[in-house]
C-alpha positions in Angstrom: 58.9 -1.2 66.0 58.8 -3.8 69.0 59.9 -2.1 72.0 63.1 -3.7 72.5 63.2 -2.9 77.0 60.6 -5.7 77.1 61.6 -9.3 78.2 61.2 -12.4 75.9 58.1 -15.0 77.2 58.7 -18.6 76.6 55.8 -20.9 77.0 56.0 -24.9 76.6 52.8 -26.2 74.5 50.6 -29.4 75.4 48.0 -30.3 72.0 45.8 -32.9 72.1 43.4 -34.0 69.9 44.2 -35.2 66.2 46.8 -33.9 65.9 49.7 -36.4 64.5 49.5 -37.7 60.6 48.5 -34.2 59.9 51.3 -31.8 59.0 50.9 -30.3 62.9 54.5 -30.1 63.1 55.1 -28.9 59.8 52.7 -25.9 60.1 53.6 -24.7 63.3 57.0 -24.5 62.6 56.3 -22.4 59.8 54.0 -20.5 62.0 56.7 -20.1 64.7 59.0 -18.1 61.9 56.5 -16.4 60.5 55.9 -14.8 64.1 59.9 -15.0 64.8 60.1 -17.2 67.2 62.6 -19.7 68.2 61.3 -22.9 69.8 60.8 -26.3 68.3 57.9 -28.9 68.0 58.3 -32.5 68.4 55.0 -35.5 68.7 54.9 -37.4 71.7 54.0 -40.7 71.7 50.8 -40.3 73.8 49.5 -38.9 70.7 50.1 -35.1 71.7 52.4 -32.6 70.0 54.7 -30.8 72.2 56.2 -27.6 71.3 57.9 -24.6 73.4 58.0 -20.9 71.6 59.9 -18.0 72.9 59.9 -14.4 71.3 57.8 -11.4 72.2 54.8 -11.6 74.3 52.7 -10.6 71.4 54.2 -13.2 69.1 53.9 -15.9 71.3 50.4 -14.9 72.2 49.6 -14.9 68.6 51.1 -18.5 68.2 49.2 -19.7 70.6 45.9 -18.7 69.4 47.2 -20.7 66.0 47.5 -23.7 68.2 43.8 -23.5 69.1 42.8 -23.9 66.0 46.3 -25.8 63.8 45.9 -26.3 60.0 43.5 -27.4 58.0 42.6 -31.2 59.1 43.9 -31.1 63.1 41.3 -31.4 65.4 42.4 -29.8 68.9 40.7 -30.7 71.3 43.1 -29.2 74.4 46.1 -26.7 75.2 48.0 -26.9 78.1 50.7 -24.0 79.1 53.5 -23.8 81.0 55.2 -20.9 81.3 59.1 -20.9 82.1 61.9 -18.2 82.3 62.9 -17.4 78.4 66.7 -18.6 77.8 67.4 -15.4 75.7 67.8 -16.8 72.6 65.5 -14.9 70.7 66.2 -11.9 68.8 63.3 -8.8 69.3 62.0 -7.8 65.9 58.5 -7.1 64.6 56.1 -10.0 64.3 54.6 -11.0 61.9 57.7 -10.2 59.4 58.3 -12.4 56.8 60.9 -14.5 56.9 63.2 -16.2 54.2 65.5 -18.9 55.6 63.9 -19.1 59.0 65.6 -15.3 59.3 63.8 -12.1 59.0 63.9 -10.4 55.4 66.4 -7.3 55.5 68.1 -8.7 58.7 71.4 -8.8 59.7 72.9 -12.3 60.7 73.4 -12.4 64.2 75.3 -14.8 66.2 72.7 -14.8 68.8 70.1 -16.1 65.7 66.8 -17.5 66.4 65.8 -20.9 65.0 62.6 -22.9 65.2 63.5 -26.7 64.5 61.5 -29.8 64.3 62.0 -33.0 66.4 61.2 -36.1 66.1 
């Protein structure tokens, strides 16, 4: 179990490279929940895809080493980081838990609930 005294880390994402037209969005979002994290991912039009992840510092280290690399047929070429306080609007469970919904399986609704959206 996650030790629960430790502080959420929120990090805003930079990705360039070929990364549009190529289901970045789409994977990383699913990436994000899969880690539970709450966030969302939008493309900018300078070609880049912007995204900001908060959770545990493990989980949103892990989710940026997926952003190195992105799915199959993204090309990054460079990740920028910013690191800013975390809102608190992430919920500390295990990573890596699968999810069903965009919510942990076997846990309780919360009104406090993470989500990971998509922007356009």
């Amino acid at each position: 179990m996650q030790n629960q005294s430790l502080p959420p880390v929120r990090v805003r994402v930079f990705v360039s490279g070929l990364v549009q037209g190529v289901g970045y969005r789409y994977s990383t979002s699913n990436q994000a929940k899969y880690f539970g994290l709450s966030g969302w991912v939008r493309n900018l039009p300078d070609g880049r895809v912007e995204a900001v992840f908060e959770g545990s510092k493990k989980a949103v280290e892990e989710m940026i080493s997926w952003c190195r690399r992105g799915p199959t047929g993204a090309t990054v070429s460079e990740l920028v980081l910013e690191y800013e306080d975390a809102e608190g609007d992430s919920l500390p469970y295990p990573t890596g838990t699968p999810t069903e919904n965009g919510k942990p399986c076997g846990e309780p609704d919360s009104s406090a609930s993470r989500t990971f959206e998509i922007r356009r």
